[in-house]
Backbone as ProteinMPNN parsed JSONL, in Angstrom:
{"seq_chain_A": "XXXXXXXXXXXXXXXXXXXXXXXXXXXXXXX", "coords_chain_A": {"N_chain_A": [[25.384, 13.398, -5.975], [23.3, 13.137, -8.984], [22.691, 10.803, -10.318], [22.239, 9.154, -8.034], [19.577, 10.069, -6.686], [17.766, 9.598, -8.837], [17.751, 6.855, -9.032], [16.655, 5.815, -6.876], [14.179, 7.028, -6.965], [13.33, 5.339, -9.382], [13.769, 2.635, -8.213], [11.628, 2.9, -6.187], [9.209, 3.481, -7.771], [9.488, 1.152, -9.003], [8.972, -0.79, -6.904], [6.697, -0.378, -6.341], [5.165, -0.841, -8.503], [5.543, -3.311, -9.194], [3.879, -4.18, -6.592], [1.455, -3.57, -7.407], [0.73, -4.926, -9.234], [1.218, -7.79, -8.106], [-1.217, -7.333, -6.623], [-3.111, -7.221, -8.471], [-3.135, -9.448, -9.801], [-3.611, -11.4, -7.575], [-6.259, -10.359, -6.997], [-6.914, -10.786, -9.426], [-6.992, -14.008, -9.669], [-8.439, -14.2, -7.082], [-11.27, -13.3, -7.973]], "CA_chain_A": [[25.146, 12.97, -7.362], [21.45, 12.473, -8.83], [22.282, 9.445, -10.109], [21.658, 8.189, -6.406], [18.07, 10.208, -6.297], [17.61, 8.617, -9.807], [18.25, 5.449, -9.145], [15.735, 5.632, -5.285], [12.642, 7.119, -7.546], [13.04, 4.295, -10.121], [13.483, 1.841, -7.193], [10.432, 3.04, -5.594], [7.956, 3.45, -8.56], [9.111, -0.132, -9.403], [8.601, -1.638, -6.043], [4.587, 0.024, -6.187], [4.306, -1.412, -9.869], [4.92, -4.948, -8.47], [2.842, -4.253, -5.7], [0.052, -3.086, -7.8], [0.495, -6.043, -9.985], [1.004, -8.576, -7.4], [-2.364, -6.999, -6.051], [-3.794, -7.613, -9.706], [-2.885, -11.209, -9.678], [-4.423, -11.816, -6.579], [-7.662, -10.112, -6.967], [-7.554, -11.838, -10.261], [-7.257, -14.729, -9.103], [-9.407, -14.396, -6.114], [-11.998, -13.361, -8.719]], "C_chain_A": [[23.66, 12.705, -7.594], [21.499, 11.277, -9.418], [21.331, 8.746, -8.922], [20.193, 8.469, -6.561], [17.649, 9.331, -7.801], [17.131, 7.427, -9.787], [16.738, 4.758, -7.989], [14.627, 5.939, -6.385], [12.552, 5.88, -8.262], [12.801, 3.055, -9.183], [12.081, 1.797, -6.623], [9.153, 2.861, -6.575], [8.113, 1.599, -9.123], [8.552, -1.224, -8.646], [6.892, -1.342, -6.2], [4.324, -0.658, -7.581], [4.035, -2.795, -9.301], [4.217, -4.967, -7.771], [1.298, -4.554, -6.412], [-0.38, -4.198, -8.801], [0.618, -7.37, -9.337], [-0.631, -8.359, -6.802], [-3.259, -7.416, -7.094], [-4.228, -8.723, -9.939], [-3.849, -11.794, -8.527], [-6.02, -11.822, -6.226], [-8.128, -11.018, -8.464], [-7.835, -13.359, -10.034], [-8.405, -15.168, -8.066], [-11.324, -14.326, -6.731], [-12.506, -14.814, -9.77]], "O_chain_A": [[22.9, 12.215, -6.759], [20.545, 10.524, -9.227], [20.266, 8.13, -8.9], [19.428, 7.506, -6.597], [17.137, 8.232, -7.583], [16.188, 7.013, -10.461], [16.066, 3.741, -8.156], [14.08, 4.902, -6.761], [11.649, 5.157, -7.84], [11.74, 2.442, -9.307], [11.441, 0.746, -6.596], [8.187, 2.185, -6.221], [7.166, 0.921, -9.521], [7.943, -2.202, -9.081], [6.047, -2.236, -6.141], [3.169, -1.043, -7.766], [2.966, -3.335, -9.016], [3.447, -5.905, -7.974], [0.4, -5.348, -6.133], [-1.546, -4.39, -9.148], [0.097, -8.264, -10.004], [-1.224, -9.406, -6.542], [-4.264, -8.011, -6.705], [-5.378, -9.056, -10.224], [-4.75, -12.602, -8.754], [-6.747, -12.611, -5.622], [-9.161, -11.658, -8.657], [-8.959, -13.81, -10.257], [-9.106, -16.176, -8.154], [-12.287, -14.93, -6.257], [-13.398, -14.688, -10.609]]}, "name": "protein", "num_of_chains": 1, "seq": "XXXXXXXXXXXXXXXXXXXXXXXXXXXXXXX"}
């Protein structure tokens, strides 16, 4: 089914958004 691959890309591009915005936060912060 592609649900499933569906479901893994959205998973994945959302885990790198938080990343990239946890990384944001931090440098803002650290800034």
């Amino acid at each position: 089914m592609k649900t499933t691959g569906v479901q893994k890309v959205a998973f994945v591009a959302l885990a790198v958004l938080i990343a990239l915005a946890g990384a944001g936060v931090l440098d803002g912060g650290a800034l």
